[in-house]
N, C-alpha and C positions, 0 to 999 in steps of 0.2 A: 538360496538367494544368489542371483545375480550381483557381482559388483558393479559398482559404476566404473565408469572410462571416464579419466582424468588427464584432458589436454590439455598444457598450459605452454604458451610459449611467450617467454618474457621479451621485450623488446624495448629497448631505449630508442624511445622517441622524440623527435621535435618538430615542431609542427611548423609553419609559418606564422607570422605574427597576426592577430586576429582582432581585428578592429571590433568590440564591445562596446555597452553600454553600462558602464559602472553605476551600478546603484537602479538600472533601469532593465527596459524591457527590449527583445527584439523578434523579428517574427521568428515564429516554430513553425511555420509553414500549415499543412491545413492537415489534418487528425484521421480523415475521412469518415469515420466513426464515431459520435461525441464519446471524450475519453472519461467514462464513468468509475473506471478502472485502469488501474497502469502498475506496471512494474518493474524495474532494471531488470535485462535477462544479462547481460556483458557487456563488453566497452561498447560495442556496438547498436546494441537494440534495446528499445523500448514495448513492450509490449500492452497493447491496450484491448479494452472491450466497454462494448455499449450493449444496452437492453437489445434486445429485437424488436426494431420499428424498422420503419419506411426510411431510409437513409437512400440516397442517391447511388454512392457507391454501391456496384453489384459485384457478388462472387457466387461462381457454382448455382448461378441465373434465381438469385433471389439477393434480398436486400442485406450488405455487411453489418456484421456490429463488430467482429474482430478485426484488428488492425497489426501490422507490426513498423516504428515509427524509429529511421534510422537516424542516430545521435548528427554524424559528422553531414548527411545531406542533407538533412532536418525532411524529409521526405517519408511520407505513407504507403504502405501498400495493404492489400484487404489481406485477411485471411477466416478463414471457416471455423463457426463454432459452433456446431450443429442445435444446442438447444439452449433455451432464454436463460443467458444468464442474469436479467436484473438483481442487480439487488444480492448478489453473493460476497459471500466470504473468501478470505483468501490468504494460502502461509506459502514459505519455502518448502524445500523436503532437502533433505539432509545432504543431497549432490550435487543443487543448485538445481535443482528444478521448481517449479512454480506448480499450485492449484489452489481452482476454483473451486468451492462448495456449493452446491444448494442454486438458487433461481428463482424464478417465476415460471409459471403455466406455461404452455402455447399459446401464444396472444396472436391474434389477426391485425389488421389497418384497423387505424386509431385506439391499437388498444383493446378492440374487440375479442372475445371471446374466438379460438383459433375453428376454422371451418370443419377441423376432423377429430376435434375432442385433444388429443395429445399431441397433435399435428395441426401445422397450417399449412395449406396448400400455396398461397401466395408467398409467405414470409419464408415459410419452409424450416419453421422452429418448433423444436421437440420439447414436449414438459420437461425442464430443469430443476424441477424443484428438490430432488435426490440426485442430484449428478454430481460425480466428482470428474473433474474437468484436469487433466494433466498436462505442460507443457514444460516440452525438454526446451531451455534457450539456446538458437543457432546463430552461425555467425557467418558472414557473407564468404568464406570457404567453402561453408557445407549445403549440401543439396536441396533447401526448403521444400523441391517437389517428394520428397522423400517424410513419409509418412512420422518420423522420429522428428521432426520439424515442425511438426502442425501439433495441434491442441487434439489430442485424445481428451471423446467426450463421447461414452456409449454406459449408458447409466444401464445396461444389459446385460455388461461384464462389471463397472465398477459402480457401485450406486453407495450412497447414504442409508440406514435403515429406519429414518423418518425426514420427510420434507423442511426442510428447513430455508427459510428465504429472511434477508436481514440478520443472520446468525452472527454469532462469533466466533473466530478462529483463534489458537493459541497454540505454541510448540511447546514439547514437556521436551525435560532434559535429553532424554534418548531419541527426538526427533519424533515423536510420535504427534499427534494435531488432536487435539480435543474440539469439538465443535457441540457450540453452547448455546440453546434457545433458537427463536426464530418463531418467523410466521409460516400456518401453514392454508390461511386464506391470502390476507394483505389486507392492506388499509391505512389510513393517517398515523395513526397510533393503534395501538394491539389491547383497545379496549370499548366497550362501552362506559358511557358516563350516567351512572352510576355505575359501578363494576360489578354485574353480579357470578358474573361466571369466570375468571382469570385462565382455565383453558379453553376457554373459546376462541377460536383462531390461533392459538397460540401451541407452538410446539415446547413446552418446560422440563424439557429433559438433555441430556448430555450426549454424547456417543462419541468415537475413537475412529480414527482414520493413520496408520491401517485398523481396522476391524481388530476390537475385541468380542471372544465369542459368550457376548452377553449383551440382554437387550439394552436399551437405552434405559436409564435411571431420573428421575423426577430430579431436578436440584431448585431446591427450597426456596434459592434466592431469588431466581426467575418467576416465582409462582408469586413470590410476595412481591417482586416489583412489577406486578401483571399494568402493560401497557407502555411503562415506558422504559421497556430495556431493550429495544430493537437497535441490534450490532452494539451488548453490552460492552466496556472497555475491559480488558484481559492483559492482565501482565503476571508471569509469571514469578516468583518470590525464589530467593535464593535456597529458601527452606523445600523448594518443591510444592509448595502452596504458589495459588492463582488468587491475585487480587484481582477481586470485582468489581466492578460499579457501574447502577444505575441506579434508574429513577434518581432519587436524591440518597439512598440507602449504598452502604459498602460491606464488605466482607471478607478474609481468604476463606478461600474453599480448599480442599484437598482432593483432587480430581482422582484419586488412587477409593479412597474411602469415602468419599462425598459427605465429609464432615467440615462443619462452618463454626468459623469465630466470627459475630456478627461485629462491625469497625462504627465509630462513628457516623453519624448522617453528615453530607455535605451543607454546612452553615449556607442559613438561607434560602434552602432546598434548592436550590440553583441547577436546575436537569442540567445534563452535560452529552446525555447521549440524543441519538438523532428519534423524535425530527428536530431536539434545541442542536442539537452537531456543535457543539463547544471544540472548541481545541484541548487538545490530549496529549501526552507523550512522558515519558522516563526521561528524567533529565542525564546529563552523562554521567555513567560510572569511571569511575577514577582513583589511584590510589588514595588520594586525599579525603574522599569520601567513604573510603573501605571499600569501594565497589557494593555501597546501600544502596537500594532502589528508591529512589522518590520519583513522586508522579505529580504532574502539574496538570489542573485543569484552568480553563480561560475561556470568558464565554459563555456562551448558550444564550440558557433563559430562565426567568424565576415565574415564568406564566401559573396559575395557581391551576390547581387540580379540577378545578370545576368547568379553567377556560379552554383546555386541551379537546374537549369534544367525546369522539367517539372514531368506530372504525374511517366513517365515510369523510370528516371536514371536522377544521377544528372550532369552537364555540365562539370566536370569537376571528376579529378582521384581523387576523395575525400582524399585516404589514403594518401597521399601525402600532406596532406593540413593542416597545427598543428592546435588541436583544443586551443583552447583560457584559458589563466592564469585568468583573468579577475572577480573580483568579486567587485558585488556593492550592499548597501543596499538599500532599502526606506521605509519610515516611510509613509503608504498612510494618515492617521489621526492622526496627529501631536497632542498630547493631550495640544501644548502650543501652538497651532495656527498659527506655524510658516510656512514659505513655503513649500511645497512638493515637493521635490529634489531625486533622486538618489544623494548618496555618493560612492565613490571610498573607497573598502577597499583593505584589503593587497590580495595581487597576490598567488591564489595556489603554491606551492610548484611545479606543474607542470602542462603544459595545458590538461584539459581533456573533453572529451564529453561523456556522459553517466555514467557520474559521481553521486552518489546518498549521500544523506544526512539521517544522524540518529542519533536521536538526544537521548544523552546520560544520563542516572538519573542525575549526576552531572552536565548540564546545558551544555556541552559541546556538539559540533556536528564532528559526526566522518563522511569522505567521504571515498567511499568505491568504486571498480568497473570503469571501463568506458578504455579509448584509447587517447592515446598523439595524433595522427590525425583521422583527417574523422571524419563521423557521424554515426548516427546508421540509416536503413534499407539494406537491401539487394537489389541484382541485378544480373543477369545474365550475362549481356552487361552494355555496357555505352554507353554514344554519342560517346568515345573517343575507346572504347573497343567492337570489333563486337562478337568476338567469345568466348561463355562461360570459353571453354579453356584458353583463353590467360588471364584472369582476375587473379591478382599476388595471391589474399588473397580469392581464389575462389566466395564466393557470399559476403561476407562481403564486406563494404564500408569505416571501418575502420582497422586501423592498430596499433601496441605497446600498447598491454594490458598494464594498468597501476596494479597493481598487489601488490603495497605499500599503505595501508591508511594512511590517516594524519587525525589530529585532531585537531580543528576551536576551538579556546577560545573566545567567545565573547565578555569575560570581558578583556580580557589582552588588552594591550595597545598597538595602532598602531605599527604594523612593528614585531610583537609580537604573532603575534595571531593564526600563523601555525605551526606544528609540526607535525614530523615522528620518533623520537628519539626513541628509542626503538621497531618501528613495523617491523613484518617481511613481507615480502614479496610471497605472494601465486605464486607458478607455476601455476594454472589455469587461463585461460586469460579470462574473464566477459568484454563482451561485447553485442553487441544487442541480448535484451530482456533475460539479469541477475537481479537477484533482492536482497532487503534483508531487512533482517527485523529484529528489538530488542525481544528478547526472556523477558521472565519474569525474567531468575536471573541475566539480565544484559547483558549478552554476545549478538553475533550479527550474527542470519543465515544469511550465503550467498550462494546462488547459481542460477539456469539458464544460459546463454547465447546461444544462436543458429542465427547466424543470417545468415540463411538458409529458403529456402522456403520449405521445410519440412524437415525430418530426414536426417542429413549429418555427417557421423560419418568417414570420410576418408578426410579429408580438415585439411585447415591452422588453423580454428576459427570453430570445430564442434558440431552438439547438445552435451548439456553438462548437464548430469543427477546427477554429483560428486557434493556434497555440502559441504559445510564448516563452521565451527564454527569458530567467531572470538572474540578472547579475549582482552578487552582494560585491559588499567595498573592498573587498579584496581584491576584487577584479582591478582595481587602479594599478596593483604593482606589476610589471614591466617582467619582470624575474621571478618566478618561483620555483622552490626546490629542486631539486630532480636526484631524487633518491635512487642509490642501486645496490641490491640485498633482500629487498623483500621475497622471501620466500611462499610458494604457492601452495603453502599448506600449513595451518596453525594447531597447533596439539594444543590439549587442558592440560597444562604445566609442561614441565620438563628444559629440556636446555633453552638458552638463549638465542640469540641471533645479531648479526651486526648491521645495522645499513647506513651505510656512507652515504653523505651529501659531499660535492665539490664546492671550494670558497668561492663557487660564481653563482652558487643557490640564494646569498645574500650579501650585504655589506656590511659595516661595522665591524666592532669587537665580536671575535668567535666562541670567548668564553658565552656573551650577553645570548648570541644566537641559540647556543647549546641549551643553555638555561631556559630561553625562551620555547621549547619546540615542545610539541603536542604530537605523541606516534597514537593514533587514535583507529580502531574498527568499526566501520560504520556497515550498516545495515537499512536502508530506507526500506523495506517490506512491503507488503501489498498494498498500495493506496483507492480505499475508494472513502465517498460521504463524509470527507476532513478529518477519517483516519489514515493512518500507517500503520497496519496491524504488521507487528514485525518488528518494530523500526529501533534500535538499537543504536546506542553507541559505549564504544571501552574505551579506556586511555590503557594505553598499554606501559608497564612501569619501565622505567630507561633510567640506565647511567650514559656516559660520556667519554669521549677521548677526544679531544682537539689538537690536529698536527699542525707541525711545522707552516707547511703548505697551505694553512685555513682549511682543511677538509677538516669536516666533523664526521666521526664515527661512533655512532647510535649503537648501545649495546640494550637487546630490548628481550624483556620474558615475553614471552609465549602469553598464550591468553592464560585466564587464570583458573583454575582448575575446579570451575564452576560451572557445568556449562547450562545452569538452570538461567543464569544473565545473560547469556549470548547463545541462545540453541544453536546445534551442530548446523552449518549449512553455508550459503555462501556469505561473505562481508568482502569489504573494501577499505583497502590501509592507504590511509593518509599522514603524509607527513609534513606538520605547519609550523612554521618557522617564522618569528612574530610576527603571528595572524594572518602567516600567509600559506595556504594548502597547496602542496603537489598537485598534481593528477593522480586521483585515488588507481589504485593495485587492486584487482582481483585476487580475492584467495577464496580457501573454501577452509574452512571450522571444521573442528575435530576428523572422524574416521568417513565421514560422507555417504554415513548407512543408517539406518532406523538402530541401534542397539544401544545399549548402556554403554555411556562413552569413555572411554580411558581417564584416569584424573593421575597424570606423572606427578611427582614432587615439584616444588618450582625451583628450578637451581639458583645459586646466588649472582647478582649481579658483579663484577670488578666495579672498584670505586672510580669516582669521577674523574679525570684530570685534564686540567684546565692549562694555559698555554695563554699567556697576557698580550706576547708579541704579535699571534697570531689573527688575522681579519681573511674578512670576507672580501673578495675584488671586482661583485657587481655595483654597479651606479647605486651612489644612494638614495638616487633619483628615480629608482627601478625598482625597488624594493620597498617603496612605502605605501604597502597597501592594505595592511592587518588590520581588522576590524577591534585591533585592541587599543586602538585610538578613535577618535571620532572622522569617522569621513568627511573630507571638503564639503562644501553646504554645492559648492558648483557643479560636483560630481557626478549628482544624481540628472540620468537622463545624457551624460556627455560621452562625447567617444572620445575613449582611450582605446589605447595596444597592450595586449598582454600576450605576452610569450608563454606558450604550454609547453614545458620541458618537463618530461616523466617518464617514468617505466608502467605499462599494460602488462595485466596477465589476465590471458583470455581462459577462462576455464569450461570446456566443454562436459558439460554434464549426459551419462544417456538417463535413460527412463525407470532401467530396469534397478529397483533399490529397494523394492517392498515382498521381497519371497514371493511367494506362487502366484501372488495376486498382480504385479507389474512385469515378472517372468511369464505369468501368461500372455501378457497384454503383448511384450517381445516375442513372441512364440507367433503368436496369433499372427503378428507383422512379417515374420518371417516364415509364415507359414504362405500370406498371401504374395509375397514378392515369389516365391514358389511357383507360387499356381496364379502369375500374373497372367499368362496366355488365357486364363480362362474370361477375362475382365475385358471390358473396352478400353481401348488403347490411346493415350492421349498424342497429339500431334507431334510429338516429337517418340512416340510408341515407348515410352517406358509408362506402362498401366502399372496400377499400384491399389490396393486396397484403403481405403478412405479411413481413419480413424470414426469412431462418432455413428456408423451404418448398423451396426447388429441385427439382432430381431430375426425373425424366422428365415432363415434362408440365407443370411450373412448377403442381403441384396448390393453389388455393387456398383459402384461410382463409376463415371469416367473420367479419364484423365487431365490434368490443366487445359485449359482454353486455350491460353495461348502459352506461347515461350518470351513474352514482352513481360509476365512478373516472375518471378522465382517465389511469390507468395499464392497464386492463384490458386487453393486447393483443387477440393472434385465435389461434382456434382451430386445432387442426388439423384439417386436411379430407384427409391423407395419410397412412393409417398402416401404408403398406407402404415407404415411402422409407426407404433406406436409404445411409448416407453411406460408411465406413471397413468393414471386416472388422478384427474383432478380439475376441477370445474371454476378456478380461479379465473376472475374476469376483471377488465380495467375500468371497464365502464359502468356494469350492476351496483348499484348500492345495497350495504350491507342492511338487513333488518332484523333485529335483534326477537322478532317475534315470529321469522319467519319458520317453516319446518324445519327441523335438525339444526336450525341455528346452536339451540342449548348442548348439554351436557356433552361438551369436546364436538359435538356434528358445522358443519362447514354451513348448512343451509344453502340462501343463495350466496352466489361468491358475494365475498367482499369489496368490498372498492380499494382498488389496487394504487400504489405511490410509488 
């Protein structure tokens, strides 16, 4: 096994003061790509991806669906991902690198069936439906024309060992990914109505990435919730057990022996997974809690089983049909052994479906995105609607962009716990496949929505490449934190650590501040279809010292010596000081390798000590911006100043972390920079071998276009390679009587969402 390369260089920063929109929105400049997918790579970059359609943007002289979108110039550039990835799953890996699972077929214009079977000659996308898609995160240092900078995606060398599109992804302790369920034609839902066959179209089995050498395994719960468990919810249990849920059914499973304790049904049968896309997430762990997992759902839809339809459209005018106020928790592993219940909490502020959760430094969870009726996929027709024409919201299946976030207090008390008081309201409507995700200094990208079967930019709900920044009430205070100590590396238990704030991080009493502060690891995960698969937070347990001087010194454990609640890999330390966050810190979790991860003892903390005389000496005026009061009502939508004073630590992660299987894929790289004379040479003559190319002959690429992006991959130079067989199409409607349809056979493709 290769180790990783672990760059970090901490810097104390201050930025210029930066004129916001508290409580509001501001432009995120344009995506180039609709952002169906995203995920934090480092302070710097975002990285995004779209189906392969017909997008304007070109790279490597066919149409973009990869992007990488930089934080500080709010600015796009393309980048190459060789085959479709609609519709994938997606985790960390243990060094801070990102992948993509699974996909869709080769698709042509509008969705069409690809011209060369696994290939499309226009679009130039390879069947993804087995692909495991790699990307090391780079940083404007390093070389992006350099192959370790782009998305390895050659399903030749690294592939899945069954199709899976719509799956699930989930990190086990030792960093390893289980990938759960999926489709392996497509369609509205992954069934017929009445349901007679539950693997038809449906992949209900498990599989391990890296590779175990066994085949894939049947798990029970997928087969029983046949239809509506496409991108079930997955969260790992402190036990080592994965809590499930779909359909309206829950379970753990134990991904080791594929043994199930069947959990309660979700009251009211209230689907949560897509296409109702309910908001989801792990509320935060904390000492106070025990660091128990509980999971909130909110949302979706209670559509009844008869009005979901079938593969092709659902039975009924979705838009027309409110999606659901409803939110409930459950506590799967009660750490006091009490029953296992859903609980009833307070009612959204409004019903919505595709509603997404983000969970804030300050413990709080903002929902963002989604639609007062309907669900999310698209349609041409309906059972009830023959002619593409006559459809109100053209291919969309929902209607009433919801366009106002609220913000979920977990702690407040029943009846108490929602809030929109001060937020403004986006005119961009986010709806199917919008995404978003926590930035480093707090704030909250948002953008995507297209729920179109390729590029529609003349509709009610059209692709939507505008992105947006969104500001929670924090943003009013003038002063925040500026922590220096955080360490670029967290072990499961063991010694301590200190980090210092200076008395100009706040005002007031310093004992009040001390008391008040949250040292928290945050993890936003891979965001697509109003999940965060990943998405995490810890409060990390702290004593105290308050000096002379008003400096606070933070004496803080280590993560805790669990790493089934926080899998090995990258997070980000924040430090909030009443209700007001830093600028999150890069680190990286445990050893930064696939293995059983060290669990050290947890040493004890020195006790508190407090200091009465002691204060803080920024403006009190400057520091009142904690979400732990109510926001001014005036706020929402106003420009204020806020100062970003913080320490960055950029962590470059490489590739090579998975034994002979990522070692080759290094080998392979380095075998072509090797024998780069034998390649065409790009304009500035450093040729390079193309990640994503394989297939007989190792055909290659030529080099960037121009020297105007540092993102512009390579072309293809192969356009008879061919990866998977599979006959999935966007436009065929499914027929359930057609040949091979039955017994597990594909028939004609499915109609694809």
């Amino acid at each position: 096994m290769i180790p990783p390369s672990l760059l970090a260089l901490c810097l104390a920063i201050s930025t210029p003061a930066l004129a916001v929109k508290v409580g509001g929105f501001e432009d995120g400049g344009n995506t180039l790509v609709s952002a169906m997918m995203m995920f934090l790579g480092n302070d710097e970059k975002v990285y995004i991806m779209d189906k392969a359609e017909g997008n304007s943007a070109q790279v490597a002289g066919h149409p973009a669906w990869g992007a990488v979108w930089d934080i500080a110039t709010r600015k796009a550039e393309v980048m190459d991902v060789p085959s479709n990835v609609f519709c994938a799953s997606g985790m960390h890996l243990p060094n801070g690198s990102y992948t993509a699972f699974g996909g869709n077929s080769a698709v042509g214009r509008g969705g069409g069936s690809a011209s060369n079977g696994d290939w499309d000659a226009e679009y130039q996308d390879f069947d993804g439906s087995k692909s495991i898609r790699i990307l090391n995160p780079c940083k404007s240092t390093d070389n992006f024309a350099d192959p370790s900078c782009q998305w390895f995606d050659d399903a030749t060398k690294i592939s899945m060992k069954r199709k899976r599109w719509y799956s699930a992804a989930e990190a086990m302790a030792d960093g390893t990914i289980v990938l759960i369920g999926g489709f392996t034609g497509g369609g509205y839902i992954l069934r017929n109505t009445p349901n007679k066959n539950p693997d038809d179209g449906a992949e209900n089995t498990y599989e391990f990435f890296p590779p175990r050498d066994e085949d894939p395994k049947r798990l029970q719960f997928i087969y029983d919730t046949s239809g509506l468990n496409s991108y079930a919810h997955t969260f790992l249990m402190p036990s080592g057990n994965m809590f499930l849920q779909a359909n309206y059914s829950s379970t753990l499973w134990n991904p080791d022996t594929n043994a199930e304790t069947r959990l309660p049904d979700m009251p009211g049968q209230v689907i949560r997974v897509y296409p109702a896309s309910g908001a989801t997430a792990m509320l935060p762990l904390t000492p106070e809690n025990k660091y128990t997992p509980t999971i909130l759902f909110c949302g979706g839809t209670d559509m009844k089983d008869d009005q979901w339809g079938n593969f092709s459209y659902p039975a009924i005018d979705t838009w027309n049909y409110p999606a659901s106020k409803d939110c409930q928790r459950i506590t799967p592993e009660p750490s006091d052994g009490s029953e296992v219940k859903y609980t009833q909490d307070d009612d959204m502020l409004e019903g919505r479906s595709m509603g997404q959760f983000i969970i804030l430094p300050d413990g709080k969870l903002l929902v963002v995105n989604g639609a007062l009726n309907g669900t999310a996929g698209y349609a041409k027709t309906t059972s009830t609607i023959l002619k593409e024409e006559d459809m109100p919201y053209g291919q969309s299946l929902a209607n009433g962009p919801v366009g106002r976030p609220a913000i979920y207090d977990p702690k407040a008390p029943a009846g108490k716990r929602w809030s929109n008081e001060g937020l403004s309201e986006s005119p961009i409507a986010r709806m199917y496949h919008s995404s978003a995700m926590l930035l480093p200094d707090a704030s909250v990208l948002i953008a995507g929505s297209n729920p179109n079967v390729d590029v529609v930019l003349q509709t009610k709900y059209p692709t939507e490449y505008r992105a947006e920044v969104f500001f929670p009430p924090y943003f009013s205070a003038k002063v925040r934190p500026s922590p220096k100590g955080i360490p670029a590396t967290l072990s499961y238990g063991g010694e301590p650590f200190d980090i210092t704030i200076p008395s100009s991080s706040y005002s007031g009493s310093a004992n009040d501040a001390a008391e008040n502060t949250i040292i928290a690891v945050l993890r936003g995960g891979f965001t697509t279809h109003a999940m965060n698969m990943g998405q995490r937070f810890v409060q990390l347990n702290n004593t105290y010292t308050v000096k002379s001087d008003g400096s606070i010194v933070y004496h803080v454990s280590q993560m805790p010596p669990v790493p089934e609640i926080f899998q090995p890999g990258p997070g980000w330390v924040y430090v909030t000081v009443n209700g007001v966050p830093s600028v999150g810190q890069q680190v990286l979790v445990g050893s930064g390798k696939v293995e059983v991860q060290t669990k050290l003892a947890v040493s004890p903390l020195p006790d508190s000590v407090k200091l009465d005389s002691a204060k803080g000496s920024a403006d009190p005026n400057a520091t009142n911006g904690g979400t732990g009061s109510s926001p001014a009502a005036e706020s929402g939508g106003s420009s204020r100043t806020g100062t970003i004073v913080g320490a960055a630590v950029g962590v470059v992660a490489v590739l090579a972390i998975i034994g002979g299987i990522i070692g080759f894929i290094v080998a392979k790289r380095r075998r072509a920079s090797a024998a780069q004379a034998s390649y065409p040479m790009s304009a500035s003559g450093t040729g390079a071998m193309a990640p994503g190319v394989g297939a007989a002959g190792m055909a290659a690429r030529s080099g960037r276009e121009s020297d105007s992006s540092a993102f512009l991959p390579f072309k293809s130079g192969n356009e008879s390679h061919t990866w998977n067989s599979s006959t999935a199409s966007l436009s065929t409607p499914y027929r359930d009587d057609a040949p091979g349809a039955g017994n597990g056979g594909y028939g004609p493709p499915h109609r694809a969402y």
